[in-house]
py3Dmol code that shows the C-alpha trace and the ligand (Angstrom):
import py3Dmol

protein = """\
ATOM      1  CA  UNK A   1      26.667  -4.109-103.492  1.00  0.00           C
ATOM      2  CA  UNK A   2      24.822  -4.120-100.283  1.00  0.00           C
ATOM      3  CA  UNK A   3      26.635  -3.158 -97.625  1.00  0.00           C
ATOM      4  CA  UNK A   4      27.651  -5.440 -94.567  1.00  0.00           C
ATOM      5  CA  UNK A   5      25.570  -4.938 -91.376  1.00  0.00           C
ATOM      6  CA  UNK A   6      26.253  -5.926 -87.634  1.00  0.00           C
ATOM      7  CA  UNK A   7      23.805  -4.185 -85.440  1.00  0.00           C
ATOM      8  CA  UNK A   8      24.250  -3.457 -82.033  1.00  0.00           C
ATOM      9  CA  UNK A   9      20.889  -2.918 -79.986  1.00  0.00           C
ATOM     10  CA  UNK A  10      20.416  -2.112 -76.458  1.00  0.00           C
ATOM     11  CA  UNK A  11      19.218  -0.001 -73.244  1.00  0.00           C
ATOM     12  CA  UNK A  12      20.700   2.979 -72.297  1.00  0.00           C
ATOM     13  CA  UNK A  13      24.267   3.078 -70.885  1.00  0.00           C
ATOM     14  CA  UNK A  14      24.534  -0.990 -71.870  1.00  0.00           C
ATOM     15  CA  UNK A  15      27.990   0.166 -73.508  1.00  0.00           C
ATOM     16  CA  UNK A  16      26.775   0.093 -77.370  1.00  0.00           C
ATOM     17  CA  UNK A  17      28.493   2.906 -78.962  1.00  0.00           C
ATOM     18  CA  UNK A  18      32.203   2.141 -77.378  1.00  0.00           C
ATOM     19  CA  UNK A  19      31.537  -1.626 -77.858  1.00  0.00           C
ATOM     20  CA  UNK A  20      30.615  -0.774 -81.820  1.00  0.00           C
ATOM     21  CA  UNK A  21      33.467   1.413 -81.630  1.00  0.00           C
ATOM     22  CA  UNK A  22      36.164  -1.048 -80.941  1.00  0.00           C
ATOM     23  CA  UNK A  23      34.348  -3.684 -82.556  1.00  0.00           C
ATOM     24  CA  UNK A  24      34.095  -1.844 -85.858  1.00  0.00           C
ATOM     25  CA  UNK A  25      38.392  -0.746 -85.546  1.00  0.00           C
ATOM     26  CA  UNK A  26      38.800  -4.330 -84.765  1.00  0.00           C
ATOM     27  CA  UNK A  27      37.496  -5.600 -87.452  1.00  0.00           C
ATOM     28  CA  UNK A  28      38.126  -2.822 -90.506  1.00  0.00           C
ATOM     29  CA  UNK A  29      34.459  -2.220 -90.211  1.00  0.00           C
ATOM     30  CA  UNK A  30      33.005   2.032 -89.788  1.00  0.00           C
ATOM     31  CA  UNK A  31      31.216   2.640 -86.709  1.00  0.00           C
ATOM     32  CA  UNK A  32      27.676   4.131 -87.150  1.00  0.00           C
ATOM     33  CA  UNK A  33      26.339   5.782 -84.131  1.00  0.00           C
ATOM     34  CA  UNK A  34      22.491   5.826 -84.577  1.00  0.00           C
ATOM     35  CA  UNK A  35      21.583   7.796 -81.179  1.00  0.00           C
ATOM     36  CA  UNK A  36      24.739  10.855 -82.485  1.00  0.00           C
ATOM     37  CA  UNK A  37      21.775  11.460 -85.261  1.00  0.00           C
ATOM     38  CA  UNK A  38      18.875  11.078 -82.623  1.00  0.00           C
ATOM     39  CA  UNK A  39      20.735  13.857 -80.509  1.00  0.00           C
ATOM     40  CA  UNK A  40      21.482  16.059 -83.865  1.00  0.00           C
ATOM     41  CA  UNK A  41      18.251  16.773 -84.612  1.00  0.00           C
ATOM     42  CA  UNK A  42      17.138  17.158 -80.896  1.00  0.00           C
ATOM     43  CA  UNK A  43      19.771  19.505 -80.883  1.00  0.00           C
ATOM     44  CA  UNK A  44      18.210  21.701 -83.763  1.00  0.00           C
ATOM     45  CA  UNK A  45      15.127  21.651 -82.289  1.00  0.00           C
ATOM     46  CA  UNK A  46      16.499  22.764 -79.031  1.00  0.00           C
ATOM     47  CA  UNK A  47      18.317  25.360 -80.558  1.00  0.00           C
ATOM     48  CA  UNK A  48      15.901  26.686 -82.426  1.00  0.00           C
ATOM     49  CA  UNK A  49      13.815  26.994 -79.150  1.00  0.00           C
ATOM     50  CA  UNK A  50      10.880  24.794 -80.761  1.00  0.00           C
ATOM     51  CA  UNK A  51       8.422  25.008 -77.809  1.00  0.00           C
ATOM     52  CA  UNK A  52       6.706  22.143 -76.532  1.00  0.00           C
ATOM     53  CA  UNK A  53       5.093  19.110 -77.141  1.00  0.00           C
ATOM     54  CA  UNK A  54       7.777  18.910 -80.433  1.00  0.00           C
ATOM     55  CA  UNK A  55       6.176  18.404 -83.593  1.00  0.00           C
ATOM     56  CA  UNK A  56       7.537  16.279 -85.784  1.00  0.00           C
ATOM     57  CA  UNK A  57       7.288  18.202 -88.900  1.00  0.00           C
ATOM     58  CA  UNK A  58       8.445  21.356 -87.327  1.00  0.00           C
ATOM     59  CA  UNK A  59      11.284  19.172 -85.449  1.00  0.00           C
ATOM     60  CA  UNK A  60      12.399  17.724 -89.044  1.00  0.00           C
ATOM     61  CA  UNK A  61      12.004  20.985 -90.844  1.00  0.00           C
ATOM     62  CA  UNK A  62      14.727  22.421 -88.781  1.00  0.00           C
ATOM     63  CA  UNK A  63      17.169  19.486 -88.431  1.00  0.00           C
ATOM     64  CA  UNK A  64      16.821  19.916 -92.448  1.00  0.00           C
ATOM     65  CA  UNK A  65      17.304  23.723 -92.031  1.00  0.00           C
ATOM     66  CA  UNK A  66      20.553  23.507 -89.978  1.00  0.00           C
ATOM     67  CA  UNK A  67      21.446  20.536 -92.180  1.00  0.00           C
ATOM     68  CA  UNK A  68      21.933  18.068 -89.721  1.00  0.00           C
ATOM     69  CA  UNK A  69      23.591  15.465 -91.862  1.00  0.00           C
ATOM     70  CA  UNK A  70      26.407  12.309 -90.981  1.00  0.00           C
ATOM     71  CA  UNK A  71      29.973  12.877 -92.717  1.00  0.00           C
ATOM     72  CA  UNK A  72      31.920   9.386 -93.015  1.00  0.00           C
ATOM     73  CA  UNK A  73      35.350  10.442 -91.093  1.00  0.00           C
ATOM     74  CA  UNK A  74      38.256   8.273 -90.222  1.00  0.00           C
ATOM     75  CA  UNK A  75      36.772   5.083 -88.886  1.00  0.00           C
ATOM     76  CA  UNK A  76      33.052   6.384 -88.326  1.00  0.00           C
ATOM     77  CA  UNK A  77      30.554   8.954 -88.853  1.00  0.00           C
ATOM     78  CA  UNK A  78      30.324  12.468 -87.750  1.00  0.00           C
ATOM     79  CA  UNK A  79      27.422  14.171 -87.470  1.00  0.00           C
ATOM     80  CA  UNK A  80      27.853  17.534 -88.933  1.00  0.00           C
ATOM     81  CA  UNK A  81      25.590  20.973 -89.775  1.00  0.00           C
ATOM     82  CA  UNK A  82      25.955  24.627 -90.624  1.00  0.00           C
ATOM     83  CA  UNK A  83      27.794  25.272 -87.567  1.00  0.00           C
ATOM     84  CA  UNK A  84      30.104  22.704 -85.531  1.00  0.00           C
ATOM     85  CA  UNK A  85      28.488  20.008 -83.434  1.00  0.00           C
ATOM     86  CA  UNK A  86      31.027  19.454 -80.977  1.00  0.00           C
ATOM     87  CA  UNK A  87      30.503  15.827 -79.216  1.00  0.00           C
ATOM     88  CA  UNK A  88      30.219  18.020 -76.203  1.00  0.00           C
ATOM     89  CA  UNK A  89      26.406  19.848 -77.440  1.00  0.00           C
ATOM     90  CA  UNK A  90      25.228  16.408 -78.603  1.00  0.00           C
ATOM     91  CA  UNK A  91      25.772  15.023 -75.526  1.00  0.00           C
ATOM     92  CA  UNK A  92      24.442  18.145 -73.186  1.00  0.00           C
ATOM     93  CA  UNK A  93      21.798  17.315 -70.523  1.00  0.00           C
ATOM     94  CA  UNK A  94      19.371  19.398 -72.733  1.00  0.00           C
ATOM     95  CA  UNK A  95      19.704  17.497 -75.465  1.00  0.00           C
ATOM     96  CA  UNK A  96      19.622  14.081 -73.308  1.00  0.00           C
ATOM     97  CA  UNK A  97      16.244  15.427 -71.587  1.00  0.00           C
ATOM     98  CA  UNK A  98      14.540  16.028 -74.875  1.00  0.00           C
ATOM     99  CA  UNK A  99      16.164  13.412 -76.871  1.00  0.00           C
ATOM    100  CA  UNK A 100      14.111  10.467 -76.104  1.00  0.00           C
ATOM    101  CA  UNK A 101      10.512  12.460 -76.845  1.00  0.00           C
ATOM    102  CA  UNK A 102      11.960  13.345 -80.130  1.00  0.00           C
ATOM    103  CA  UNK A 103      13.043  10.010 -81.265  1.00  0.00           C
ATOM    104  CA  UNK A 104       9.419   8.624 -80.523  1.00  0.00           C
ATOM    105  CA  UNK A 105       7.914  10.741 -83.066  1.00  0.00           C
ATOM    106  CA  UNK A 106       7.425   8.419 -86.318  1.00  0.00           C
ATOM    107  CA  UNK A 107       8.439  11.236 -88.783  1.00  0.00           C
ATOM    108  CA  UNK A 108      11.738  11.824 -86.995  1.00  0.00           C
ATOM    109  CA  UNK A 109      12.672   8.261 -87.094  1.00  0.00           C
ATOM    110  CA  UNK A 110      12.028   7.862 -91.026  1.00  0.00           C
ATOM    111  CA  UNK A 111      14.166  10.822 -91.422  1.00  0.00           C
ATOM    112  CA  UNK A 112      17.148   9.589 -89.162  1.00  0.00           C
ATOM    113  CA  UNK A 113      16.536   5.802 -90.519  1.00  0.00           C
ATOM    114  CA  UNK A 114      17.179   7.676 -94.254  1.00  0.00           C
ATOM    115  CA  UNK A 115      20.681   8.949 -93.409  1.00  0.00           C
ATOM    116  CA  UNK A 116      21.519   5.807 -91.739  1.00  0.00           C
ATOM    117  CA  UNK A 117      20.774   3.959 -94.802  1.00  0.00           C
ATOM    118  CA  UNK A 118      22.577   6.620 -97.112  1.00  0.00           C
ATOM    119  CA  UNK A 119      25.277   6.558 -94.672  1.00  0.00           C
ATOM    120  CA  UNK A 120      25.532   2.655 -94.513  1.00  0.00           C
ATOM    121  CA  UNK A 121      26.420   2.524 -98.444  1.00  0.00           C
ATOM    122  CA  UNK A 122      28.808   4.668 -98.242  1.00  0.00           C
ATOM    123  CA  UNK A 123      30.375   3.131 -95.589  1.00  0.00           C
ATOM    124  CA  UNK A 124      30.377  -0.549 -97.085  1.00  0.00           C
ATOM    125  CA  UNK A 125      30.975  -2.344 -93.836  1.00  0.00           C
ATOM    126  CA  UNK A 126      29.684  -0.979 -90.714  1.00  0.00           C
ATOM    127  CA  UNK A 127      28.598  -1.666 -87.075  1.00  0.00           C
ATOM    128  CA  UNK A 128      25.723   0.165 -86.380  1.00  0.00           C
ATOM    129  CA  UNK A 129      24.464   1.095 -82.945  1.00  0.00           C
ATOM    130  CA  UNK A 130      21.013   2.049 -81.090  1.00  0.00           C
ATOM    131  CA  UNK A 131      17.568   0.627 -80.811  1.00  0.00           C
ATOM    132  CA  UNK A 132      15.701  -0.763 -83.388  1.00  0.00           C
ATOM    133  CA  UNK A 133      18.980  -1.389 -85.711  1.00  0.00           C
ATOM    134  CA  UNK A 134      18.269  -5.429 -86.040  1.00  0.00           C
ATOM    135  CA  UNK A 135      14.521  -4.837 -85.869  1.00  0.00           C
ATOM    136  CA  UNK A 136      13.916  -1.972 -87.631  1.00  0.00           C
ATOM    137  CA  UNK A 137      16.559  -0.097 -89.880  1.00  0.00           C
ATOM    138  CA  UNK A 138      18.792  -3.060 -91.349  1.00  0.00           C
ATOM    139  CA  UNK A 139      16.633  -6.089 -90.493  1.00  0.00           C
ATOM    140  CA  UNK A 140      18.526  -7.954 -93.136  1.00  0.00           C
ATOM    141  CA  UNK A 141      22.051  -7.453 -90.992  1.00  0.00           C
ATOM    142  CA  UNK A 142      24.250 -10.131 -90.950  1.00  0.00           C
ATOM    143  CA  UNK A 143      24.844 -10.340 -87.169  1.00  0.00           C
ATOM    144  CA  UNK A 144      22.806  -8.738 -84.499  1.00  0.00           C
ATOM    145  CA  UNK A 145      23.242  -7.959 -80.804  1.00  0.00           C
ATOM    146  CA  UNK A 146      21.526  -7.216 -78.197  1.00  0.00           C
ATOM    147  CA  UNK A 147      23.803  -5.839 -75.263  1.00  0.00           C
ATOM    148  CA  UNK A 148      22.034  -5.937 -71.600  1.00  0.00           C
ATOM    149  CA  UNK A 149      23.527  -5.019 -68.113  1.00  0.00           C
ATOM    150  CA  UNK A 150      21.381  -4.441 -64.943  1.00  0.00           C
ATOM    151  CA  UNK A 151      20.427  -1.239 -64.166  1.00  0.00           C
ATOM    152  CA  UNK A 152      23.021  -0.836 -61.399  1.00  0.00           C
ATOM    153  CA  UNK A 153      25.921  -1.779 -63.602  1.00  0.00           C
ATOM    154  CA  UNK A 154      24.930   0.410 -66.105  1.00  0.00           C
ATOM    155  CA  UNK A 155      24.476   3.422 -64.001  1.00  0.00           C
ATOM    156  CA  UNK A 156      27.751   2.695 -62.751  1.00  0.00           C
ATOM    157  CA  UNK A 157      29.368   3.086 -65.633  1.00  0.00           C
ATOM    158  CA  UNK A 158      27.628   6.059 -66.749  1.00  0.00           C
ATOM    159  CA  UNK A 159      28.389   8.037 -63.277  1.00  0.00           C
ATOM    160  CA  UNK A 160      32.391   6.475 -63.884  1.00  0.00           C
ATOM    161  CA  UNK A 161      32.049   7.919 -67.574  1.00  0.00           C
ATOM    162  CA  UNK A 162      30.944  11.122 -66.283  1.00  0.00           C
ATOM    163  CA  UNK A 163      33.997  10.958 -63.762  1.00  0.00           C
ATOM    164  CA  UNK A 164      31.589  11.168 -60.882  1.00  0.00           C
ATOM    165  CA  UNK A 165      31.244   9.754 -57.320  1.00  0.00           C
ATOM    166  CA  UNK A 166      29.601   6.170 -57.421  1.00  0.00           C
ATOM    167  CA  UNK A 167      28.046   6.418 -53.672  1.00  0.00           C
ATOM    168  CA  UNK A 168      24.828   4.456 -52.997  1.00  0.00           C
ATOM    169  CA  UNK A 169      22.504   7.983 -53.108  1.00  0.00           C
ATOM    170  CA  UNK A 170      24.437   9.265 -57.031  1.00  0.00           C
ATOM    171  CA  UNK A 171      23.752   5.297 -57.717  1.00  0.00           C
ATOM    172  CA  UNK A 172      20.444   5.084 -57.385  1.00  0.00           C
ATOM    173  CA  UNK A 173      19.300   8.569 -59.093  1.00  0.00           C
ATOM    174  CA  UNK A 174      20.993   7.212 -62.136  1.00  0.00           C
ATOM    175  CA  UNK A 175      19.510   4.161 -62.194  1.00  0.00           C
ATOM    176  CA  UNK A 176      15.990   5.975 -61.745  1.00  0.00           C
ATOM    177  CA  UNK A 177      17.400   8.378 -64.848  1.00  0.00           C
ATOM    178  CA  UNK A 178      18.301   5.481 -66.987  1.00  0.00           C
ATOM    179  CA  UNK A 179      15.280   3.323 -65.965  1.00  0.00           C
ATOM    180  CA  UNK A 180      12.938   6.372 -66.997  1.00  0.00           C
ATOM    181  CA  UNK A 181      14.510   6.326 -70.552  1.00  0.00           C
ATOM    182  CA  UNK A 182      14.390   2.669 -70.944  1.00  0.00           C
ATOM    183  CA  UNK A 183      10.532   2.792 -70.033  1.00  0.00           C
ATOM    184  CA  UNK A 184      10.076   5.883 -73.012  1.00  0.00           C
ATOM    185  CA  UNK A 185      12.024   3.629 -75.436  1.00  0.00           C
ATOM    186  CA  UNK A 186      10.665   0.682 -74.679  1.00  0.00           C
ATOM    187  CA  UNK A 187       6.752   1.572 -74.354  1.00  0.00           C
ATOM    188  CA  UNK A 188       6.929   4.270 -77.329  1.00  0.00           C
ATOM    189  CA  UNK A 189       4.324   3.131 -80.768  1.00  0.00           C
ATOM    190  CA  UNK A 190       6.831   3.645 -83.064  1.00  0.00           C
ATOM    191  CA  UNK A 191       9.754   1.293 -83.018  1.00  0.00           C
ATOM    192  CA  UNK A 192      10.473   0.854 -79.145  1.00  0.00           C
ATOM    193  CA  UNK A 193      13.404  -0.969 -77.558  1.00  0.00           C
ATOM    194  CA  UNK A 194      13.051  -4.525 -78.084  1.00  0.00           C
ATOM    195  CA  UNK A 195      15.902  -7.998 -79.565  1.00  0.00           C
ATOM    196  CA  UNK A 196      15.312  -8.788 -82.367  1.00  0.00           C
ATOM    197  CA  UNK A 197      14.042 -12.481 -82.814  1.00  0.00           C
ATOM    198  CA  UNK A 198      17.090 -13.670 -84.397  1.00  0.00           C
ATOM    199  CA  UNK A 199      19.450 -10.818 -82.286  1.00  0.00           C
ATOM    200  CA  UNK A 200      22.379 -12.644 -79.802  1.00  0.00           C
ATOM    201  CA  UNK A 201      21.906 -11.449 -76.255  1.00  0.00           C
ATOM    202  CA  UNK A 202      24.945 -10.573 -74.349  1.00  0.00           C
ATOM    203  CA  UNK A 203      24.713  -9.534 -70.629  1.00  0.00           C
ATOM    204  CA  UNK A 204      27.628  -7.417 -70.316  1.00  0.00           C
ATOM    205  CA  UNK A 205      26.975  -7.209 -66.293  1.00  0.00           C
ATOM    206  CA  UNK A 206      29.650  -9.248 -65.566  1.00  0.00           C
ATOM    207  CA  UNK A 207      31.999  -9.108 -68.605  1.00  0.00           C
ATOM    208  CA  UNK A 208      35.317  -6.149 -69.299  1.00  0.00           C
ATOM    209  CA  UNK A 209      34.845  -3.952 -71.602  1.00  0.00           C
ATOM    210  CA  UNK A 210      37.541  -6.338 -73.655  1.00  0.00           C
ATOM    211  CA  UNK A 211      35.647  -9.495 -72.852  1.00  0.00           C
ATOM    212  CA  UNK A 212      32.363  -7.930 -74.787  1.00  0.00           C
ATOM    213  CA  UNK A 213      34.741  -6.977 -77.172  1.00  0.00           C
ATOM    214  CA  UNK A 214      35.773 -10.302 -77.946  1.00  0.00           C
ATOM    215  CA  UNK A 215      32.309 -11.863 -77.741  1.00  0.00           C
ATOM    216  CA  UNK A 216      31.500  -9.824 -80.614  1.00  0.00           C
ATOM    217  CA  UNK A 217      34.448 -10.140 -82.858  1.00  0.00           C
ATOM    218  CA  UNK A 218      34.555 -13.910 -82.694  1.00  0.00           C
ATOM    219  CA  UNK A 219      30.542 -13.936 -83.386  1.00  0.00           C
ATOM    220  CA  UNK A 220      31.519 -11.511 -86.620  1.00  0.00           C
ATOM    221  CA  UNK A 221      34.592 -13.959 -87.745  1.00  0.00           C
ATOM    222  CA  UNK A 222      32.719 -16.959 -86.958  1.00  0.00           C
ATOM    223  CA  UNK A 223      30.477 -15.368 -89.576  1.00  0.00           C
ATOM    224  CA  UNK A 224      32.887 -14.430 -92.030  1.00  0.00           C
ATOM    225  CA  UNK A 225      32.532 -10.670 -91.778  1.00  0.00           C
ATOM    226  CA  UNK A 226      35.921  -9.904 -90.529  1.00  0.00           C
ATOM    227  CA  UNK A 227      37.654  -7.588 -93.074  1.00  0.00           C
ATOM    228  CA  UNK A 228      41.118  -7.926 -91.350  1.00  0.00           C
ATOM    229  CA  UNK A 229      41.676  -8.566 -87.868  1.00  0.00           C
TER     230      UNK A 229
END
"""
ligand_1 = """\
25
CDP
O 24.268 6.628 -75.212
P 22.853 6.561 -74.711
O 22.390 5.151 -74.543
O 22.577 7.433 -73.555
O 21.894 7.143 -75.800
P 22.143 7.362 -77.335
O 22.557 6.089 -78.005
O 22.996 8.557 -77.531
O 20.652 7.668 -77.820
C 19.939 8.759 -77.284
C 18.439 8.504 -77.397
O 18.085 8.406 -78.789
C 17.910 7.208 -76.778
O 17.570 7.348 -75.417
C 16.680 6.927 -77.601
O 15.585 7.671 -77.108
C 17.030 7.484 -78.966
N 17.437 6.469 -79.932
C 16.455 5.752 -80.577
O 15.279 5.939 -80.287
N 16.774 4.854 -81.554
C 18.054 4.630 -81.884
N 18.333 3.768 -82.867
C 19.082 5.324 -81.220
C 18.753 6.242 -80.235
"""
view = py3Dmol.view(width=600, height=400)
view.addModel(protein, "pdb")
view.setStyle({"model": 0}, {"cartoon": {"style": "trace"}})
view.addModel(ligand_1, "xyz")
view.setStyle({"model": 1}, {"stick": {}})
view.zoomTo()
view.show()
């Protein structure tokens, strides 16, 4: 049976992976965390000091080496290799400097989009989160999102997820940072940032964390997706 999609799509620091997070418990659903994969392999390449510009053979050849790979866990994925990827690597500022180069190379992204597929059967239900999820990777998913915030809210709550000061100067080099990587993912050939034609836009800049929640979960019931709730 195929499985049951809702994909979550979005800029950096828009709130995706903890919105698909809750959505996904909310609704008996696994949460699929596209960008965890994206930082895997950057990760192996990293690590396996592949010089630069990456290559994408070479940059695939080791993620397959280290055997990057996504393990279904309680209520999502992990991503997993020969050694332990602590959350903590995949989310080091080497890894977030390099990732977006790596995920423009088309190679890379038919390798990650594999395992997302693989990983999407297994999981039967799942809310998937990242970039091109409606548009590219499960265009046939049954609800699709595309989460926006303005730059300044979102590098608010990057710099409060950090647990850093949010003064005017920290504010406005992390909404250069975050504006940088939106203008990679966006402008990039292969797959770039962009909703989906039939996606549902939600500006999260003035909604709680619960409120975006909510949005979600009612579009999914209103659907008839909901496994409980
Ligand atoms: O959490 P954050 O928005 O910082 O990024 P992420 O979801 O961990 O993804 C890291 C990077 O992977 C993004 O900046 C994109 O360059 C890339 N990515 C992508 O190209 N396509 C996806 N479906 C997911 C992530």
């Amino acid at each position: 049976m195929s499985p049951v999609i809702i994909a979550i799509d979005g800029p950096a620091a828009s709130g995706k992976s903890s919105t698909a997070r809750a959505v996904a418990a909310g609704l008996g659903f696994r949460h699929l965390d596209s960008g965890a994969l994206y930082r895997g392999v950057t990760l192996a390449a990293v690590r396996a000091g592949l010089p630069r510009p990456f290559y994408a053979a070479d940059v695939v050849a080791e993620a397959e080496r280290w055997g990057v790979d996504l393990r279904p866990r309680n209520g999502d994925f992990e991503v997993v290799a020969m050694e332990p990827v602590p959350d903590a690597s995949l989310r080091a500022a080497v890894v977030t400097e390099h990732v977006s180069e790596i995920a423009a190379l088309a190679e890379v992204r038919g390798w990650v989009n594999e395992h997302l597929r693989g990983a999407a059967l297994v999981g039967e239900a799942v809310v998937v989160d990242g970039r091109d999820i409606g548009s590219v990777v499960f265009p046939e998913a049954q609800l699709k999102v595309y989460l926006t915030a303005s730059p300044a809210a979102r590098a608010g709550r990057r710099l409060r997820q950090r647990g850093e000061a949010v003064d005017p100067e920290q504010l406005r080099v992390e909404t250069e940072a975050l504006a940088a990587r939106d203008r990679a993912d966006s402008s990039r050939a292969v797959a770039p940032l962009v909703q989906a034609p039939d996606a549902v836009a939600l500006d999260t800049s003035d909604l709680s964390f619960e409120e975006q929640v909510e949005r979600i979960r009612w579009l999914a019931r209103d659907r008839g997706l909901a496994i409980h709730d």
